[in-house]
VEXFIFI-189616 format. One record per residue: residue number from 1; residue in three letters; x, y, z of N, C-alpha, C in turn. Coordinates in steps of 0.001 Angstrom, whole numbers, always signed. Layout:
REM VEXFIFI-189616
MILO   k   r      nu      nv      nw     cau     cav     caw      cu      cv      cw
MILO NUM ala       X       Y       Z       X       Y       Z       X       Y       Z
...
END
This chain:
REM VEXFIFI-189616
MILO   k   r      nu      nv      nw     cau     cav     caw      cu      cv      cw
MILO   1 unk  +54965 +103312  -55812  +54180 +102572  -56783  +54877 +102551  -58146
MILO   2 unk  +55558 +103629  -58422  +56359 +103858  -59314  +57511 +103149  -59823
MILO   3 unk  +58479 +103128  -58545  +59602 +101675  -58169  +59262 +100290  -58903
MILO   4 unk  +57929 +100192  -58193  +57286  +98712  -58554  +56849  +98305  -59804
MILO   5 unk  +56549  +99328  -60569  +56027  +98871  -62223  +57529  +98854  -62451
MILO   6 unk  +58594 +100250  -62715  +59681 +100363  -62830  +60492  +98714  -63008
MILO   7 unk  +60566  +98157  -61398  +61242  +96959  -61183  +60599  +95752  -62123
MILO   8 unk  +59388  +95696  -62177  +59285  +94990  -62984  +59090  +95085  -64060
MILO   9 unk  +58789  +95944  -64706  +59229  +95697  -66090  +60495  +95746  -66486
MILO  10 unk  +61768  +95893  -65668  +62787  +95914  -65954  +63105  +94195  -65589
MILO  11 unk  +62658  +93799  -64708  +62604  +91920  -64746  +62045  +91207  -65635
MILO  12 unk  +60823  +91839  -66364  +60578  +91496  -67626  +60897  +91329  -68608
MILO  13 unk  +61677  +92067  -68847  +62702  +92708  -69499  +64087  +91740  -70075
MILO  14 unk  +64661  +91832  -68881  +65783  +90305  -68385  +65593  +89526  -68594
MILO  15 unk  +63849  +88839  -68309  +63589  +87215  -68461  +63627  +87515  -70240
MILO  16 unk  +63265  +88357  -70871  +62338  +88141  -71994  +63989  +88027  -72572
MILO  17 unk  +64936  +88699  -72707  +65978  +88948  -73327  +67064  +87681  -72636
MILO  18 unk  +66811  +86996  -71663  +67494  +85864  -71444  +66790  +84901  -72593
MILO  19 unk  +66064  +85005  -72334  +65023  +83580  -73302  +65558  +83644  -74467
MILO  20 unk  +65371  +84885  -75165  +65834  +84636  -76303  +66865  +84059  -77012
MILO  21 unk  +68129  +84912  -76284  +69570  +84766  -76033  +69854  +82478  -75974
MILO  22 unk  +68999  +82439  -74870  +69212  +80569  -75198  +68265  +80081  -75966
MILO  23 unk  +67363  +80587  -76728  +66323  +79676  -77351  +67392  +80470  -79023
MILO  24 unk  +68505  +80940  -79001  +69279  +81603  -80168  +70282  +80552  -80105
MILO  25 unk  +70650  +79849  -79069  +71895  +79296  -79729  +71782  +77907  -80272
MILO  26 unk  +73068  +77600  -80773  +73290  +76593  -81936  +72952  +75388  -81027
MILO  27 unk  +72211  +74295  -81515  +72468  +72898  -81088  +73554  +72426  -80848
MILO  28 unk  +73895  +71429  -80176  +75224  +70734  -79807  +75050  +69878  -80782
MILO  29 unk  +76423  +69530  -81639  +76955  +68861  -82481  +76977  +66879  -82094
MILO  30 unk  +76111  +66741  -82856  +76670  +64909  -82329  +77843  +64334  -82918
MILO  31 unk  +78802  +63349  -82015  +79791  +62668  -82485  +79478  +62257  -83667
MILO  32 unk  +80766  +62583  -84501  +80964  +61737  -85960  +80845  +60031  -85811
MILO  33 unk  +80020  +59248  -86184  +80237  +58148  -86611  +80937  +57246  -87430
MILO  34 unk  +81863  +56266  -87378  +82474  +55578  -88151  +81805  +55184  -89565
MILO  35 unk  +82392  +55231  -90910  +81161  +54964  -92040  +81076  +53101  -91723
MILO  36 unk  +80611  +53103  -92545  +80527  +51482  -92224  +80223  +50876  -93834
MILO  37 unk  +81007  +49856  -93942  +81449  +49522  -95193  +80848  +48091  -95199
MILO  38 unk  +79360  +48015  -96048  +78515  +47075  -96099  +79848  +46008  -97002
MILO  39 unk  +80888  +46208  -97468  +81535  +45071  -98470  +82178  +43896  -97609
MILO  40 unk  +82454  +44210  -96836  +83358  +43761  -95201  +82261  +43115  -94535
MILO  41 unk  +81180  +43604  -94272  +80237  +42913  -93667  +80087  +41259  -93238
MILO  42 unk  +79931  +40766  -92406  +79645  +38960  -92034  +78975  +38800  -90951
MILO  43 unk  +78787  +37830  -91167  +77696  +36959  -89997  +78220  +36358  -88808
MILO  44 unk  +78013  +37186  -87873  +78854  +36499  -86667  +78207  +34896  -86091
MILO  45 unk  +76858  +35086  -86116  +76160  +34049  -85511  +74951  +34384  -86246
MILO  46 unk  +74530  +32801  -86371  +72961  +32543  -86704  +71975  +32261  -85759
MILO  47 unk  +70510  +32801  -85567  +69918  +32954  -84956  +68566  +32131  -85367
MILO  48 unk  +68078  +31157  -84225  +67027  +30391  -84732  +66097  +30289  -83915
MILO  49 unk  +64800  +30190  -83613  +63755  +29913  -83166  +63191  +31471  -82997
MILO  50 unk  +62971  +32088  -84583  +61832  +33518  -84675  +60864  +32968  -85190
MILO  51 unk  +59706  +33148  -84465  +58074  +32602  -85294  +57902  +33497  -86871
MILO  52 unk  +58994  +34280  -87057  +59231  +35167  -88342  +60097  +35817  -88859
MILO  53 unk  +60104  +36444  -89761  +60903  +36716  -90053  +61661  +37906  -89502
MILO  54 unk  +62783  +38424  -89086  +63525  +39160  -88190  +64066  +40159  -89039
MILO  55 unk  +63210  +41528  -88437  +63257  +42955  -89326  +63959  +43490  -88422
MILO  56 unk  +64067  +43205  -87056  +65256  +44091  -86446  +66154  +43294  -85354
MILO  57 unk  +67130  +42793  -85486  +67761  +42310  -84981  +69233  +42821  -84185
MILO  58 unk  +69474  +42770  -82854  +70378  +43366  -81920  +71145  +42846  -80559
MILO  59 unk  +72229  +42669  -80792  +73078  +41623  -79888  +74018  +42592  -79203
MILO  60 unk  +74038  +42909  -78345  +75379  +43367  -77366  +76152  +42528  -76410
MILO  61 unk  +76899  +42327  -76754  +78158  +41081  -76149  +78524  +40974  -74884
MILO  62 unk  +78441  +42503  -74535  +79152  +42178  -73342  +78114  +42510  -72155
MILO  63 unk  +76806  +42562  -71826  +75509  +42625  -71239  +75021  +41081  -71716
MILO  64 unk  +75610  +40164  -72354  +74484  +39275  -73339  +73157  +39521  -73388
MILO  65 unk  +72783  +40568  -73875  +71497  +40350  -74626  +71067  +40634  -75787
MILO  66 unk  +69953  +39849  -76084  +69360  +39907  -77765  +68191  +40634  -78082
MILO  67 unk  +68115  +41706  -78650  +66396  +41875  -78899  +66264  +41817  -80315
MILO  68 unk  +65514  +41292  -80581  +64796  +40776  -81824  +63525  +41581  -82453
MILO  69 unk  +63005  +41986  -83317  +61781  +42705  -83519  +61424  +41724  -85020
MILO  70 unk  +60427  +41104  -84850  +59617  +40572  -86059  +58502  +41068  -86593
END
């Protein structure tokens, strides 16, 4: 009976001190992004038939598609 508290609290033990150990380490770093230099900026294409005015606008070229958010 002895063994058995023994064993587990020594598994208790392990889980509790694993947890910690990964809820301790550092986040993973996200890729650096290119800055982006609003002076350079242009208009590739104009876009027409929004019932409004277009607050988010998004084109990927090589999928062709557009999503639009008004």
């Amino acid at each position: 009976m002895v063994g058995r508290v023994a064993r587990g609290s020594l598994l208790a033990g392990c889980l509790l001190l694993l947890g910690v150990s990964l809820s301790a380490q550092q986040p993973q770093k996200s890729p650096v992004l290119p800055p982006i230099n609003p002076a350079v900026a242009r208009l590739d294409q104009t876009i027409s038939g929004l019932d409004g005015l277009g607050l988010a606008i998004a084109f990927h070229p090589g999928i062709d598609i557009l999503v639009a958010g008004c």
